[in-house]
C-alpha positions as CSV (number, residue, x, y, z in Angstrom):
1,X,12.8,-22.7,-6.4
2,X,9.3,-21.3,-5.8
3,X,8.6,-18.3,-7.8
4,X,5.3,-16.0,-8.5
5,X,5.5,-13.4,-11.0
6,X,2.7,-11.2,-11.7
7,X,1.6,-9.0,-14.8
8,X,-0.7,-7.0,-16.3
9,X,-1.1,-4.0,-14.2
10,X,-1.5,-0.4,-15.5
11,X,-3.6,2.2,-15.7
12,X,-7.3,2.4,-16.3
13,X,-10.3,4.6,-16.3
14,X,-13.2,4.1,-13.8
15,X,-15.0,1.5,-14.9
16,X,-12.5,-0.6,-16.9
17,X,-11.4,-3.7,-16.7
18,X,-7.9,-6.0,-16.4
19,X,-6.6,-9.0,-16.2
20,X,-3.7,-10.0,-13.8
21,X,-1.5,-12.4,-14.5
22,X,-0.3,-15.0,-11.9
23,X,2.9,-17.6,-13.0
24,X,4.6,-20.3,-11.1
25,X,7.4,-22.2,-11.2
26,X,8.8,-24.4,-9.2
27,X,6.0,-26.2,-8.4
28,X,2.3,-26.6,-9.7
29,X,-0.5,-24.2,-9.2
30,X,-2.9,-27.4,-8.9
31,X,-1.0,-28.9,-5.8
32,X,-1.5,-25.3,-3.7
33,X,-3.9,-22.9,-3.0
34,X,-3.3,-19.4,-4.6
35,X,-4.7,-16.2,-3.6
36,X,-4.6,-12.4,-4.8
37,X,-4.3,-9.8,-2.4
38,X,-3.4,-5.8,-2.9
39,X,-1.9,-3.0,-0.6
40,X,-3.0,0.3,-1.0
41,X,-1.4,3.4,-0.1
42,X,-1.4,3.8,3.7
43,X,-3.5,0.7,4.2
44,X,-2.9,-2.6,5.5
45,X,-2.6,-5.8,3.0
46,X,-5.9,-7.2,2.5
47,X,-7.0,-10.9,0.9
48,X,-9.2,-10.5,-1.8
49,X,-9.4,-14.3,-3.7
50,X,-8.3,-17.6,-3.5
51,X,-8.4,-20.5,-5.6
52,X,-7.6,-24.3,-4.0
53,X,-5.9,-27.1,-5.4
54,X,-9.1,-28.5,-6.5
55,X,-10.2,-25.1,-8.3
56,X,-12.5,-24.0,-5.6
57,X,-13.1,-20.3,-4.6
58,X,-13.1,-17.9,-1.7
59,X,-13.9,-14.5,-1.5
60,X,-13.0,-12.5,1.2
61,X,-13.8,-8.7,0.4
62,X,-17.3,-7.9,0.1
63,X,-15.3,-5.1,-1.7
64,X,-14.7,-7.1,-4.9
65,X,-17.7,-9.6,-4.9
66,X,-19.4,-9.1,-8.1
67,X,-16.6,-7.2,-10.1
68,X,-13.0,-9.9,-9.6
69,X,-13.5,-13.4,-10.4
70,X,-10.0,-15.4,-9.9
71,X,-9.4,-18.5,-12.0
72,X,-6.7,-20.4,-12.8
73,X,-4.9,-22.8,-16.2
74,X,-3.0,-25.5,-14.8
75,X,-1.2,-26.2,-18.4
76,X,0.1,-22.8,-18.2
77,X,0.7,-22.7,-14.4
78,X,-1.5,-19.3,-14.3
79,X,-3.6,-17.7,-11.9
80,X,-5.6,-14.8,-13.3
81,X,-8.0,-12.2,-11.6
82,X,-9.8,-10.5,-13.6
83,X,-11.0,-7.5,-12.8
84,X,-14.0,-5.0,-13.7
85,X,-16.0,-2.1,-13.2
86,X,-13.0,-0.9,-11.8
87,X,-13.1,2.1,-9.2
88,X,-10.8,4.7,-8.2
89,X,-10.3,3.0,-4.4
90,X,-8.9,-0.2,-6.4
91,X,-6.0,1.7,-6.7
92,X,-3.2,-0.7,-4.9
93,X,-0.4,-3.0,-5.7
94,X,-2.0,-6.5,-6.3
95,X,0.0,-9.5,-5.6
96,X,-0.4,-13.0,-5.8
97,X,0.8,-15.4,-3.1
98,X,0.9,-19.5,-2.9
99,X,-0.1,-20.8,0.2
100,X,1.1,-24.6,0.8
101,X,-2.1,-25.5,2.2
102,X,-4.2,-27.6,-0.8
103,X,-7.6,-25.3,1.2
104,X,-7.6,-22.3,0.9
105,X,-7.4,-21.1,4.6
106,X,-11.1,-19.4,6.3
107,X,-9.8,-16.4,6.6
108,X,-7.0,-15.1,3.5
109,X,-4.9,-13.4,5.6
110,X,-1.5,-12.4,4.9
111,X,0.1,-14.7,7.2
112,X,-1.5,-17.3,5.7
113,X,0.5,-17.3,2.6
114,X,4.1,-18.7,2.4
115,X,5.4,-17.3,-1.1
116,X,4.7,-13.9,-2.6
117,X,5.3,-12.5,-6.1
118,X,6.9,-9.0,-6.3
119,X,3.3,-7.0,-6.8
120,X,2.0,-5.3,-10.0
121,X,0.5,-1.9,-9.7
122,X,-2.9,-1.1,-10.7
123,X,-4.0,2.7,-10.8
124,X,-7.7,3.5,-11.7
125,X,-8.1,7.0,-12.1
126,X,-9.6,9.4,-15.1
């Protein structure tokens, strides 16, 4: 059975960092491609990274470019994002989702992923 649980969410000041956790099971992270994605209040789901089978990278928030970096360890089945210089509007529920697709698809849209983790909340706020 496919499963994604994230970790590592919390809260931290403006201009912290954290690292999300991403594991798998029921199947490897090396076979699909794996993106991150957060919700915040009020706003529509939005595609921030994604990593493909082959460990390549897309970015799709100009938001994030420069501060997240998403990588993954295929012996421990693990996607991580890794975030910093954190600011108050990264304030959201971050998930990771498994898209079945080896490529990561153009555009990182919700719809475009086909299994979902249950979301870990990240609050950045003095």
């Amino acid at each position: 059975q496919f499963q994604l649980v994230e970790s590592g969410g919390g809260l931290v000041l403006p201009g912290g960092s954290l690292r999300l956790s991403c594991v798998a099971s029921g199947f490897n992270v090396d076979v699909y491609s794996i993106g991150w994605l957060r919700q915040a209040p009020g706003k529509e789901r939005e595609g921030l990274l994604c990593t493909s089978g082959d460990g390549g990278v897309r970015n799709y928030a100009d938001s994030v470019k420069g501060r997240f970096t998403i990588s993954r360890d295929n012996a421990k089945n693990t996607v991580y994002l890794q975030m910093n210089s954190l600011k108050p509007e990264d304030t959201a529920v971050y998930y990771c989702a498994a898209d079945i697709r080896y490529y990561c698809s153009d555009g990182g849209r919700p719809h475009d992923y086909d299994y979902w983790g249950q979301g870990t909340q990240v609050i950045v706020s003095s």
